[in-house]
C-alpha positions in Angstrom: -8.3 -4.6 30.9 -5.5 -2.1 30.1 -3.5 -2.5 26.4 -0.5 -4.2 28.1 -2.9 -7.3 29.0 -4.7 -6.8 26.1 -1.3 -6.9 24.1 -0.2 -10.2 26.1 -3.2 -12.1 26.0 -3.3 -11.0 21.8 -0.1 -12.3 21.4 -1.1 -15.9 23.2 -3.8 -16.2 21.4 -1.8 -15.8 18.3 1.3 -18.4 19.0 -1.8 -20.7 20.0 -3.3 -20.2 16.6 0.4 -20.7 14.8 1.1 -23.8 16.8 -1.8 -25.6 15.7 -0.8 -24.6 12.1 2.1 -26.2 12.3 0.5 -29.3 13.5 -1.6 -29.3 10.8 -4.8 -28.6 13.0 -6.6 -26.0 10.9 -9.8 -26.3 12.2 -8.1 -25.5 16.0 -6.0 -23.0 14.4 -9.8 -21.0 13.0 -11.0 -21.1 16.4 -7.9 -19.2 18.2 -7.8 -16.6 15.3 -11.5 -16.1 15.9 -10.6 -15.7 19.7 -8.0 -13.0 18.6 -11.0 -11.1 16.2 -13.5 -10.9 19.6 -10.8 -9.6 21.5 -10.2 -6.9 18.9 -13.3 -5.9 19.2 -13.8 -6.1 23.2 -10.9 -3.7 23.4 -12.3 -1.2 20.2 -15.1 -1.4 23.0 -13.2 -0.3 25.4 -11.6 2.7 23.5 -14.7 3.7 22.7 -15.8 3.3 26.1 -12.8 5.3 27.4 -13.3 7.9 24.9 -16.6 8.8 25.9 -15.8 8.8 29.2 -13.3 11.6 28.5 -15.7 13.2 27.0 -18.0 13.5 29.6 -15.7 15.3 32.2 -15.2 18.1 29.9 -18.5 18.6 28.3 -21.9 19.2 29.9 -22.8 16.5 26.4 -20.9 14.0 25.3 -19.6 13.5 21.4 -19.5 9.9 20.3 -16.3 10.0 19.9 -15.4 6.5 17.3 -11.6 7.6 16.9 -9.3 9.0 19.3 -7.3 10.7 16.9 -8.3 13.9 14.9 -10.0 12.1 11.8 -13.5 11.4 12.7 -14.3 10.7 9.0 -18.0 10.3 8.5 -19.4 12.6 11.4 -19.9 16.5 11.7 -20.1 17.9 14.8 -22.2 21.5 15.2 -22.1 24.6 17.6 -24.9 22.6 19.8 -22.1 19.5 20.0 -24.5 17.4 17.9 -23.8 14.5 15.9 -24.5 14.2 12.2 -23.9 11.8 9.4 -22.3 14.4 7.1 -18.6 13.8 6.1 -17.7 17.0 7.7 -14.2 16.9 6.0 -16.2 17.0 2.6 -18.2 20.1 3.6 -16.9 23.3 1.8 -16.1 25.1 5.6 -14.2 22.9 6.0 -12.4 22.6 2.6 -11.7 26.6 3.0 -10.5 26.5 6.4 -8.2 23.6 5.4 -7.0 26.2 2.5 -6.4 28.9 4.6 -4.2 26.6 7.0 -1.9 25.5 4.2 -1.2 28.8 2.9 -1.9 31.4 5.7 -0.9 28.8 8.9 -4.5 29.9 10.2 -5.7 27.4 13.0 -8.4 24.8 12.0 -11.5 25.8 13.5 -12.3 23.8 17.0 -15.4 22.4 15.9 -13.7 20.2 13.4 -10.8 18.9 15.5 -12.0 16.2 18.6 -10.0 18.2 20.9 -10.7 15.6 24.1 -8.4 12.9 21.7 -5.2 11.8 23.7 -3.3 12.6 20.0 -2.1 16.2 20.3 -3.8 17.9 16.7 -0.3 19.6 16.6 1.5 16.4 16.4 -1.0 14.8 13.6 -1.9 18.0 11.2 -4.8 18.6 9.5 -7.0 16.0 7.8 -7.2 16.3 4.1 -10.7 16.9 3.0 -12.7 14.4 1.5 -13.2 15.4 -2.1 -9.1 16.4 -2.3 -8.4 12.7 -0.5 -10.7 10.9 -3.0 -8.9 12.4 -6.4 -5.6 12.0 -4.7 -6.5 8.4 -4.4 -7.4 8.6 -8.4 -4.6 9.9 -9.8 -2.4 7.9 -7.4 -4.0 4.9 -9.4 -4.2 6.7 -12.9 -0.7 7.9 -13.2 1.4 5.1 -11.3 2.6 1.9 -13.4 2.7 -0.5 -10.8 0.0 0.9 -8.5 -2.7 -0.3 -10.1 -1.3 -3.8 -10.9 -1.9 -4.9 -7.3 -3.9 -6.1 -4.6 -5.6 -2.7 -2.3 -7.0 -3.7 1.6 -7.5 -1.0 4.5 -6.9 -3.3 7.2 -5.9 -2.2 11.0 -2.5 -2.0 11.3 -1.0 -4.4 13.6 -3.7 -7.3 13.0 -3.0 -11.1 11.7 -5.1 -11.7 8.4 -5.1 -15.1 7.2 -3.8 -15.7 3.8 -7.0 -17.4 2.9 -9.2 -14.0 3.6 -6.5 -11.5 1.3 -6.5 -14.2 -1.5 -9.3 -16.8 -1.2 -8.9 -20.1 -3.2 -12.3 -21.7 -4.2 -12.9 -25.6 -4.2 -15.4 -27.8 -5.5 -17.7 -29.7 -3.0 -20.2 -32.1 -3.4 -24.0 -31.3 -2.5 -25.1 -30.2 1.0 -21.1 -31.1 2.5 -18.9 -28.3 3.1 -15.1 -27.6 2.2 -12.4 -29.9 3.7 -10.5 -26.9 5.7 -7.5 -29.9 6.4 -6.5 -30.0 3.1 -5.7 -26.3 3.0 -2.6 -24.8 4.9 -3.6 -21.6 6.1 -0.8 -19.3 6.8 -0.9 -15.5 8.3 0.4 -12.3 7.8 0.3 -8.8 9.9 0.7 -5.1 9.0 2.4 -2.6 10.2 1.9 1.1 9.9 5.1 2.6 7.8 4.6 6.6 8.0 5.1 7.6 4.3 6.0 11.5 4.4 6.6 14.2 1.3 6.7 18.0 1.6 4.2 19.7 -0.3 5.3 22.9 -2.1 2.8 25.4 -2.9 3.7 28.2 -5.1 0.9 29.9 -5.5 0.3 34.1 -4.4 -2.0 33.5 -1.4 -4.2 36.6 -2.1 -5.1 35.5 -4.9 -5.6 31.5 -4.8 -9.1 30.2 -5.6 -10.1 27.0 -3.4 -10.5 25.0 -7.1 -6.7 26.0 -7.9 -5.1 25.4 -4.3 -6.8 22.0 -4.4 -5.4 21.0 -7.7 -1.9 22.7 -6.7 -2.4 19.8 -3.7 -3.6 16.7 -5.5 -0.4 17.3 -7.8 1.9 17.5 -5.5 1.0 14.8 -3.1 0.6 12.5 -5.9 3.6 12.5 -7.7 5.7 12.4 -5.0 4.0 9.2 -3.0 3.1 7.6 -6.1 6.9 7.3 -7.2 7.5 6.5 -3.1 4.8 3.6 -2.7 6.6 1.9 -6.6 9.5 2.3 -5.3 8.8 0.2 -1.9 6.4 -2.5 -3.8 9.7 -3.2 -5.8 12.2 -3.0 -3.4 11.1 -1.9 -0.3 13.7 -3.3 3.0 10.5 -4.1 5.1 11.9 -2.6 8.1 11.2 1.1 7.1 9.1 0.8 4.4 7.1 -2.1 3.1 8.5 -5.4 2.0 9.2 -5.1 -2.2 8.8 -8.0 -4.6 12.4 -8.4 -4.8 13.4 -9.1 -0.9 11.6 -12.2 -1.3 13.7 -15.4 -1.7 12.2 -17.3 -5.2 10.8 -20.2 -5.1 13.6 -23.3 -6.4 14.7 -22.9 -10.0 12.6 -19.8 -10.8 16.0 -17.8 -11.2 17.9 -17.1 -14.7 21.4 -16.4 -14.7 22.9 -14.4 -16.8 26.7 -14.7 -17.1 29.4 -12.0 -16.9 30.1 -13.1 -20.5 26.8 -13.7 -21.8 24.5 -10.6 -22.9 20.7 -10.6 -23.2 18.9 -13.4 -25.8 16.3 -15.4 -26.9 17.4 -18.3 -24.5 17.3 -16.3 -21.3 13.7 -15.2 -21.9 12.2 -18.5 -22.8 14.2 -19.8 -19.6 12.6 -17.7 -17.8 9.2 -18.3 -19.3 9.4 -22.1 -18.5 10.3 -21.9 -14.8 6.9 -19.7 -14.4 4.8 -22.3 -13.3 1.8 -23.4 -15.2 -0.7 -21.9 -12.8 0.5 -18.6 -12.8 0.9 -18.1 -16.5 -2.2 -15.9 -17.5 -1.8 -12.9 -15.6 2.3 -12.8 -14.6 3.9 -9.6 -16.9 7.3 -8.8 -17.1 9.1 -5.9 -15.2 12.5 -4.5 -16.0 13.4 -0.9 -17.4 13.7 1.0 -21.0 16.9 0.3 -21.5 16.5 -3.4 -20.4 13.5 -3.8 -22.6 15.7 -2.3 -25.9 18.2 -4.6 -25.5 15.7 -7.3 -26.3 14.7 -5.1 -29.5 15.4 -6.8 -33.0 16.0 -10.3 -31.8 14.3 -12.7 -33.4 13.1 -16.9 -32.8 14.0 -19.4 -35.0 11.3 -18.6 -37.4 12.5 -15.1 -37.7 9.8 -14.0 -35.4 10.7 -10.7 -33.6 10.3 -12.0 -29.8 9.9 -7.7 -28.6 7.4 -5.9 -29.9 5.5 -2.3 -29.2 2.9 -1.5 -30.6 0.5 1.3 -30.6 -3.1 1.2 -28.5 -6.2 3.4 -29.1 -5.0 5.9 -26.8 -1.7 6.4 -28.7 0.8 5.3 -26.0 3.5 2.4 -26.8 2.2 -1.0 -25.8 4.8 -3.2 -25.2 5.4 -7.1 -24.8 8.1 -9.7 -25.2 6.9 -13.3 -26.2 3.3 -12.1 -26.4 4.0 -11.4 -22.5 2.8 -7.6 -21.4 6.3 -5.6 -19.8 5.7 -2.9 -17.6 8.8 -0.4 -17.7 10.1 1.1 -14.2 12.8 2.8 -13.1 12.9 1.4 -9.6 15.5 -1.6 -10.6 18.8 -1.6 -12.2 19.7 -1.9 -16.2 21.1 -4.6 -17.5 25.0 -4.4 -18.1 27.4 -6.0 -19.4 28.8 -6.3 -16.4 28.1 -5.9 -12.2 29.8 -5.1 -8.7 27.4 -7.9 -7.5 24.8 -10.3 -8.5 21.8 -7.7 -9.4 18.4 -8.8 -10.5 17.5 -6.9 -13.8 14.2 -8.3 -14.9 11.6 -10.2 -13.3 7.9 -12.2 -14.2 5.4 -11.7 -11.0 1.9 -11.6 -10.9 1.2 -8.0 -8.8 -1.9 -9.3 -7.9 -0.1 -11.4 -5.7 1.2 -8.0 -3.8 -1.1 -6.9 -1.3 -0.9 -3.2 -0.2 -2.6 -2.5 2.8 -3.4 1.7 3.1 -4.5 4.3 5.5 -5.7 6.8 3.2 -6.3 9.1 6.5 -3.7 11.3 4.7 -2.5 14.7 7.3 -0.9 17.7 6.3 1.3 19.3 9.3 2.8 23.0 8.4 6.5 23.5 10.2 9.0 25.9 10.0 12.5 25.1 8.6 14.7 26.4 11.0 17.8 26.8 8.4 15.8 28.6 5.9 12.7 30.1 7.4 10.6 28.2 4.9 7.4 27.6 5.6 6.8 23.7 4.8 4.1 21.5 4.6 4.1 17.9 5.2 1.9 14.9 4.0 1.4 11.6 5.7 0.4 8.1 5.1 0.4 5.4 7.1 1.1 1.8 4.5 2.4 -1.3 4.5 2.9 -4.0 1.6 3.7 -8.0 1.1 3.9 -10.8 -1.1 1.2 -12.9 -0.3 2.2 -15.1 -2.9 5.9 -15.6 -3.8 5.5 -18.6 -7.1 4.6 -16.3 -9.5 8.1 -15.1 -9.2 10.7 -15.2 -11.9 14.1 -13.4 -11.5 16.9 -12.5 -14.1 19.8 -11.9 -12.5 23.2 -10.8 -13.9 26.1 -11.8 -12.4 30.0 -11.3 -11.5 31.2 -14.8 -12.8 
């Protein structure tokens, strides 16, 4: 079976499975998505299969070769060609060679690259070690204020996951009889693979960089510019070129406040907003919108005299801020509200982020290249991501408008 029959036999198995969705045939539908999962994993066979076979012309011993691109994350191989269960992009070789390629364009040694892949290593970079790649992925969390709000999965790009499997809903069931899978619409959604890239800028003297400081130098680097990148696209993201944001999504009926051209911010729009957030959704939605939006709500009081903003001041110091007892986390990834707009413009919304699933390769590559117009040397990182709305009711818009 080559990919194109693989691909077309997939993609029946898949309108099969939708069809019977829509007839309300769930238990059908189950059975055709668990067709598409053994398929997946007859053609992983076949990679693998492939790969080996590869392998094999070129080498007087084969390499087990799981990926055919240059991250074989989780294997080392040695001068005999032996397999081992070392992280080999953890190992401190590895960690120094992948110094010296940064900052001196010095080759990555063989023995670390699967060289029989079909990828060319010059078209994918080098791998980031192991230990860099894990703090990356801690400060990306740490230092971002919508990161780690929501939802994380590391599934294949380019695979259906049911809604059910992302965010499973629990029922109650009497003894010894199992879950009535009718009642429950099960819908799907796929990811793609959007290639995140940021050059990395290193300005450090080579002759005199220490492995501990280069590393560092990296993790910074990488982190604040992705971090700001990956907000940005959870917000508003096109989902074309980037993931889908929050705000692409079409609300749910009467879960948008309108705020006139003549009418400013007030107590009224807030507690409209506040009622059209449905009951079930209540205890973990927070409310987004930036500084400036946030101020204007600053000093307004209820009709007891109640102050309706507040910030107040946690353990570790930093402002803590809330409006109607409701946590706000500040960006600056959507407009400010004005007095007035070219065009309607959401300024403020309530949403749940754990309702936002962003699905990550963390296989993060550096590739060094040569600007042509300067004679820079640059470095690139890349991701490969993707993001959705898994669930759109926890919602709530503000949106100011021209009339």
């Amino acid at each position: 079976m080559n990919f194109e029959k693989y691909l077309a036999k997939r993609n029946t198995l898949l309108d099969e499975a939708q069809a019977y969705i829509a007839d309300g045939k769930i238990e059908e539908s189950t059975a055709k998505m668990k067709e598409v999962e053994e398929l997946d994993n007859q053609w992983e066979e076949i990679k693998l299969a492939n790969a080996n076979l590869n392998a094999l012309k070129d080498n007087t011993k084969a390499t087990n070769i799981e990926d055919k691109g240059v991250n074989v994350m989780g294997t080392v191989i040695d001068s005999t060609n032996n397999v081992s269960d070392e992280d080999m992009f953890a190992s401190a070789e590895y960690r120094k060679a992948f110094m010296n390629n940064v900052l001196k364009g010095t080759a990555i040694p063989e023995k670390f690259i699967n060289i029989n892949a079909n990828t060319k290593t010059g078209d994918v970079g080098s791998v980031i070690p192991t230990t860099v790649l894990e703090k990356i992925i801690e400060k990306l969390e740490a230092t971002g204020m919508i990161l780690p709000l929501v939802t994380r999965t590391s599934y294949k790009g380019g695979l259906s996951i049911p809604t059910s499997t992302v965010k499973p809903v629990a029922t109650w069931v009497n003894e010894g009889v199992g879950s009535d899978k009718q009642k429950k619409a099960t819908g799907v959604i796929t990811f793609n693979y959007f290639k995140l890239r940021c050059a990395v800028s290193v300005s450090l003297e080579v002759s005199t960089t220490t492995l501990g400081v280069f590393e560092s130098a990296i993790i910074n680097n990488i982190t604040e510019a992705m971090a700001k990148a990956l907000e940005q696209a959870i917000i508003s993201g096109n989902g074309t070129t980037q993931p889908k944001g929050i705000l692409k999504e079409i609300v749910a009926d009467e879960q948008n406040v309108n705020i006139a051209k003549a009418d400013k911010a007030s107590y009224q729009v807030l507690t409209n907003a506040e009622s059209a957030l449905p009951l079930s959704y209540e205890s973990e939605a927070v409310w987004c919108m930036t500084k400036k939006t946030f101020m204007s709500f600053v000093g307004m009081v209820d009709s007891q005299k109640q102050p309706i903003a507040r910030v107040n001041y946690g353990i570790s110091g930093k402002p803590e801020r809330t409006l109607l007892g409701r946590t706000v986390v500040l960006n600056d990834y959507i407009p400010n509200l004005t007095d007035t707009v070219e065009a309607d413009t959401i300024v403020a919304f309530l949403f749940n982020f754990k309702d936002y699933v962003l699905n990550t390769n963390y296989n993060i590559t550096l590739k060094r290249y040569e600007d042509n117009e300067t004679d820079d040397q640059v470095t690139k990182a890349i991701m490969l991501v993707d993001g959705k709305v898994v669930d759109k009711n926890s919602l709530v818009t503000i949106t100011k408008t021209v009339l």
